[in-house]
C-alpha positions as CSV (number, residue, x, y, z in Angstrom):
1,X,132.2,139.4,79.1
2,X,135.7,140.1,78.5
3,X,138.5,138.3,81.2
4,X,139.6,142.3,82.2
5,X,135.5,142.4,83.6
6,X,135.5,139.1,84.9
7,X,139.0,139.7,86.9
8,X,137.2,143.3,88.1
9,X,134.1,141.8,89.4
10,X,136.2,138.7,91.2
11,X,138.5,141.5,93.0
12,X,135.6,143.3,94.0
13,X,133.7,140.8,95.8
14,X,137.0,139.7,97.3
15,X,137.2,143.5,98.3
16,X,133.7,143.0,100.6
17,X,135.7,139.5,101.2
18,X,138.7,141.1,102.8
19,X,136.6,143.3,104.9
20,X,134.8,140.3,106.6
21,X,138.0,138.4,106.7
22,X,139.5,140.7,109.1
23,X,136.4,140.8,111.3
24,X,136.6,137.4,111.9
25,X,140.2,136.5,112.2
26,X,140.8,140.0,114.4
27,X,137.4,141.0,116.0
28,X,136.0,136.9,116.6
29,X,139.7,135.6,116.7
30,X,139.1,132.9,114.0
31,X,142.7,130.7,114.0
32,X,144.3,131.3,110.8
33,X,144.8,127.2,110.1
34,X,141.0,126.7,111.1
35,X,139.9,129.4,108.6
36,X,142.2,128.0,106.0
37,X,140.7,124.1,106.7
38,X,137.1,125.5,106.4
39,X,137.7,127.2,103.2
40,X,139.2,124.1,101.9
41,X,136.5,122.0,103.0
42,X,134.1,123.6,101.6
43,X,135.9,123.4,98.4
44,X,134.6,120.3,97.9
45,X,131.4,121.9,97.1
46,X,132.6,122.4,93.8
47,X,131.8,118.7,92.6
48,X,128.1,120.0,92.2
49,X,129.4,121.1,88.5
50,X,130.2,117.9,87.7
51,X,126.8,116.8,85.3
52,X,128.0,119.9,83.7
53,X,131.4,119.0,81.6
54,X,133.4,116.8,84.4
55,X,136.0,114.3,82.5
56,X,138.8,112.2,83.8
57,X,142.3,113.3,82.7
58,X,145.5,111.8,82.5
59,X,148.2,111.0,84.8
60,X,150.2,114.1,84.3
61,X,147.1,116.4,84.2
62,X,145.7,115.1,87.3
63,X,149.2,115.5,88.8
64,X,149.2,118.9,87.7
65,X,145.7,119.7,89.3
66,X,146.0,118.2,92.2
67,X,149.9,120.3,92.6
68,X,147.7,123.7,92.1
69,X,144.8,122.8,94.2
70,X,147.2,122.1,97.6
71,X,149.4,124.5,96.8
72,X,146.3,127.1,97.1
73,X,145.5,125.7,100.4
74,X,149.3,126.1,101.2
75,X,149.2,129.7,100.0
76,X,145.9,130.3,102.3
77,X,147.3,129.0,105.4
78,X,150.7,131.5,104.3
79,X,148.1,134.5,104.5
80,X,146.1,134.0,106.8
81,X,149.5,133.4,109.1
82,X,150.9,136.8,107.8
83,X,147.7,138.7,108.4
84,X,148.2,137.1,112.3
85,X,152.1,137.1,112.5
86,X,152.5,140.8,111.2
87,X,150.5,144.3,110.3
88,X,148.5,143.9,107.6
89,X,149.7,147.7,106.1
90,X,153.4,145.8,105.7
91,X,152.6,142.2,104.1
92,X,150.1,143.1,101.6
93,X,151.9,145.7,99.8
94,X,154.6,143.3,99.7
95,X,152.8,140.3,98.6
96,X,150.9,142.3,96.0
97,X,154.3,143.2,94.7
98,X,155.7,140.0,94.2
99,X,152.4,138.1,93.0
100,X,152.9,139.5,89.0
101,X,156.7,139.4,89.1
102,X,156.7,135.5,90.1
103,X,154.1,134.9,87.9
104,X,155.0,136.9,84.7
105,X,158.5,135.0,85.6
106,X,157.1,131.7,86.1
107,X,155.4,131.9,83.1
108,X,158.3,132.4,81.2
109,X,159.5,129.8,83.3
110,X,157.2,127.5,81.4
111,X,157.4,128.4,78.4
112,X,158.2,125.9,76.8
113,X,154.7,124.3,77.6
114,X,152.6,127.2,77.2
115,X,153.7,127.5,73.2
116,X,150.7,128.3,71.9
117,X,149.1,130.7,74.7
118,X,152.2,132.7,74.7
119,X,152.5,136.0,73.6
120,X,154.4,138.5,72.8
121,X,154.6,141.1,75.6
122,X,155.2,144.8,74.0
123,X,156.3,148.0,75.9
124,X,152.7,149.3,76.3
125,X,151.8,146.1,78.6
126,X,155.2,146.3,80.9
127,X,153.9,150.2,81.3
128,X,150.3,149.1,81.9
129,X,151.8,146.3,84.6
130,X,154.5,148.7,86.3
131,X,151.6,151.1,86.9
132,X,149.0,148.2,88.3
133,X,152.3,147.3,90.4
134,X,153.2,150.7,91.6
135,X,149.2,151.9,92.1
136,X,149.1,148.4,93.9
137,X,151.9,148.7,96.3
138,X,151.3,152.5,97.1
139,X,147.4,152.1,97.7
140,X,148.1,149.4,100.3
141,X,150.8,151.5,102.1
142,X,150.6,153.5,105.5
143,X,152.8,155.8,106.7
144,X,156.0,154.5,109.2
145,X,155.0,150.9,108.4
146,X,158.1,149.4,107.1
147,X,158.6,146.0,105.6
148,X,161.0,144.0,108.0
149,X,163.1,141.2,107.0
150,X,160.8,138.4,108.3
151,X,157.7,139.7,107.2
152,X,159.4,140.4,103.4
153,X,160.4,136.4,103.3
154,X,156.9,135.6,104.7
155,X,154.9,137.5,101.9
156,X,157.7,136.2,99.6
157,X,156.8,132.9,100.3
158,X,152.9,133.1,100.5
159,X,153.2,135.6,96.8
160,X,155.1,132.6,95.4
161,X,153.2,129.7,96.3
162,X,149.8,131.6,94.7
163,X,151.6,132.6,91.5
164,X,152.8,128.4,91.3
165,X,149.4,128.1,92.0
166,X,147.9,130.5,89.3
167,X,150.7,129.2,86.3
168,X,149.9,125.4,87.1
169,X,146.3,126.2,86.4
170,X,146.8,128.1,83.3
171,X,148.9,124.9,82.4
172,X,145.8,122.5,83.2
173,X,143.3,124.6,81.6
174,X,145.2,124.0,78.2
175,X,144.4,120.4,78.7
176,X,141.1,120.3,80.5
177,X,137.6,122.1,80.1
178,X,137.3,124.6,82.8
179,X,134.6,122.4,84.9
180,X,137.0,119.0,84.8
181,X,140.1,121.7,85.8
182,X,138.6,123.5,88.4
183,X,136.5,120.4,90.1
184,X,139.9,118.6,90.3
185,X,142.2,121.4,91.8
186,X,139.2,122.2,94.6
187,X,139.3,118.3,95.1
188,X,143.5,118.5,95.7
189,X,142.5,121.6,98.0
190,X,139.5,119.6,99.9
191,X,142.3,116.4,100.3
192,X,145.4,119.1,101.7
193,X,142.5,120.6,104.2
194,X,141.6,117.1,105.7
195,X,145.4,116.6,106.7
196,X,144.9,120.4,108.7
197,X,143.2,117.9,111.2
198,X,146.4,116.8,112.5
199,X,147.2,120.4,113.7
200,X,146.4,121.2,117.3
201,X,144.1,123.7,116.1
202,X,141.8,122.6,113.8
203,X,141.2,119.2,116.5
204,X,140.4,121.6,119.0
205,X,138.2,123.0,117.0
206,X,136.3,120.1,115.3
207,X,136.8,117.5,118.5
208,X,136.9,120.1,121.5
209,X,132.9,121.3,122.1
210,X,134.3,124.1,124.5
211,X,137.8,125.6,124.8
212,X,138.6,127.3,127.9
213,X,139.6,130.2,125.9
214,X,137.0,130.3,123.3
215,X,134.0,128.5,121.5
216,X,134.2,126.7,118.2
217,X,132.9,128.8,115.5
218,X,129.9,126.8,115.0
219,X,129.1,127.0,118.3
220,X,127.7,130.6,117.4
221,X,125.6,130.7,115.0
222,X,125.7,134.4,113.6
223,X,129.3,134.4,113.5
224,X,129.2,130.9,111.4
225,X,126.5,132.2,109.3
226,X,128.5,135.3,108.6
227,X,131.5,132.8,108.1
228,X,129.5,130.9,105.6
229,X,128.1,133.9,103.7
230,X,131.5,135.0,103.7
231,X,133.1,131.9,101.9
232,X,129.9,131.6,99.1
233,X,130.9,134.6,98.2
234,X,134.2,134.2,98.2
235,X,133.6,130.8,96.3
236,X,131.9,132.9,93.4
237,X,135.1,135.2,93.3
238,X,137.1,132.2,93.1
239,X,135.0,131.1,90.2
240,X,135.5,133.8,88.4
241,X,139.3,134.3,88.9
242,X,139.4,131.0,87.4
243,X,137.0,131.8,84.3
244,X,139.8,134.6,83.9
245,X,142.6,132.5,84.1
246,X,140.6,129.4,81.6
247,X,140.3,132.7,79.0
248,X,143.1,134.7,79.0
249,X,146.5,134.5,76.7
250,X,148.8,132.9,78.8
251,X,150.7,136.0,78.6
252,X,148.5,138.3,80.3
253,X,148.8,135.9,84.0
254,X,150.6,138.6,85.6
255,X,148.1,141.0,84.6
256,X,145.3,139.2,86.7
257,X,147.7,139.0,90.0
258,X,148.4,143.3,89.1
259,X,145.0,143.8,89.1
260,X,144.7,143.2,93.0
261,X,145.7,146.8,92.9
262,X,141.6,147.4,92.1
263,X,140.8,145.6,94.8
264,X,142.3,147.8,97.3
265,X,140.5,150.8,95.6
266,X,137.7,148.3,96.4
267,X,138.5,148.2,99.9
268,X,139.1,152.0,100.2
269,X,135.8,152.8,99.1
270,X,133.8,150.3,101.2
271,X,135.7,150.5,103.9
272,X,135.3,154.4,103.8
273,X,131.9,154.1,103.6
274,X,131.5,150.9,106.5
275,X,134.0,153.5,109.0
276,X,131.3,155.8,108.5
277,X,128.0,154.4,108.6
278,X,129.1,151.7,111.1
279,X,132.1,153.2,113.2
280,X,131.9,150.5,115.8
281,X,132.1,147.9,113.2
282,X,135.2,148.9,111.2
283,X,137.0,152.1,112.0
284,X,139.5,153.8,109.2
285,X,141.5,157.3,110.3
286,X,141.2,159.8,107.2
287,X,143.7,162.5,107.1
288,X,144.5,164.7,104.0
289,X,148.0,162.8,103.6
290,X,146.2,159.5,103.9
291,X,143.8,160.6,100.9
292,X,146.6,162.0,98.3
293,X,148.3,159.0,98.7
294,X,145.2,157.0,98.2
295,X,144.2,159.0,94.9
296,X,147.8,159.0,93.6
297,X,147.4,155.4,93.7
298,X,143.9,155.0,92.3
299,X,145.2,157.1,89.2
300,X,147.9,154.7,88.4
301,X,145.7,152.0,88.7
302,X,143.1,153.1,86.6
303,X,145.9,154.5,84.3
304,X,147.1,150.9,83.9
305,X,144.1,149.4,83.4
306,X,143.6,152.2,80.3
307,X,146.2,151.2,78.7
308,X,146.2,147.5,78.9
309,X,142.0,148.0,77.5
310,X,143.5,150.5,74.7
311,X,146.2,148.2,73.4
């Protein structure tokens, strides 16, 4: 299975992610530090691989893991606040913008200690990544909803702290087998969630059995099973995103942050289908503008993705 498949499948479950994302921080009003602790908790899951490969690394690669791992968690709590904080329709085109430009640049960046990953990158891949940008940007774009100066320096921010993220991994995968790499970052991610307690928020939640506003999410039980179904999915996705960035040429890291742009042709289809079959549920407004833009989009993505396969 070739990293271009693995990256696809991870962006489509984080497609039917997404969707139950939104239910629960919109529809069941899920704070967005509380969601980000849970997920990091629950990172610590991960140690279950460790009869599987696990080894202890150095100083400097343990630094380096640990560095990616929180600033993951960092990164989550910088979405999840953007998805609250402004429309979604203006901070994800914006974010999925910047994600491959920081990281193609922060890959460069470093260089100098990716030597022997590092590639050369030819005109057909800077055509194949302007489309996956452009299809990316253009698919997650509604009409009248402009970017404003705050919500451009948010998603700057959040898109910069993922692609640190993303190169810092690529860096400790060089030096570690994917298990021992990806047990220690979800470790650094499991420590950074436990200081989320100190928030007002997350102690409500964990040391408050009733709020006068609202319940703890455990306190019902079909939202926190949907919650947990939600993040063992999301846990596989993570997985494979990781596989992806173990296996691929240092070079193509960009590409895997570009291909979010999938995705949201994901996220159109299933939530096309979820506004229909369950209008109640999820709604979605489908006018003839709304589609040309959508397929315009879906073109350049899959016209992206064609060339990148072809060369």
């Amino acid at each position: 299975m070739s990293w271009i498949s693995i990256t696809l499948t991870s962006y489509f479950l984080l497609a039917i992610v997404a969707i139950l994302d939104k239910f629960l921080l919109t529809k069941e009003e899920i704070k967005p530090k509380i969601y980000a602790f849970y997920v990091g908790v629950l990172g610590i899951l991960s140690i279950i691989l460790i009869p599987f490969g696990f080894i202890l690394p150095s100083g400097l690669e343990l630094g380096l893991a640990f560095l990616s791992g929180a600033l993951w968690i960092f990164a989550l709590i910088g979405l999840y606040e953007s998805f609250n904080r402004f429309e979604i329709s203006r901070i994800v085109p914006a974010i999925g913008g910047f994600l491959p430009i920081f990281t193609l640049s922060l890959t460069y960046l470093f260089a100098w200690r990716m030597q022997n990953v590092l590639g050369s990158f030819g005109y057909f891949k800077i055509i194949s990544l302007i489309l996956l940008i452009s299809g990316s940007v253009l698919i997650s774009l509604e009409k009248r909803k402009s970017i404003v100066k705050k919500s451009l320096i948010f998603a700057g921010l959040t898109a910069f702290l993922f692609s640190l993220s993303f190169t810092l991994a690529r860096i400790v995968y060089m030096d570690l087998n994917f298990i021992s790499g990806f047990v220690w970052m979800r470790i650094a991610g499991f420590i950074v969630a436990l200081f989320l307690i100190f928030t007002k928020e997350v102690r409500e939640e964990l040391f408050k059995k009733k709020n006068k506003n609202r319940e703890s999410l455990f306190n019902k039980p079909k939202t926190a099973l949907l919650f947990l179904f939600n993040q063992a999915m999301g846990g596989v996705a993570v997985v494979l995103q990781n596989i992806a960035i173990y296996s691929v040429p240092a070079i193509y890291l960009a590409f895997i942050n570009a291909f979010d742009g999938a995705r949201y042709v994901f996220l159109l289809i299933l939530t096309i289908i979820i506004s229909k079959k369950f209008p109640k549920v999820l709604s979605e407004k489908i006018t003839k503008p709304f589609l040309i833009r959508k397929i315009l989009a879906m073109i350049l993505i899959i016209g992206g993705l064609i060339i990148l396969v072809i060369n």
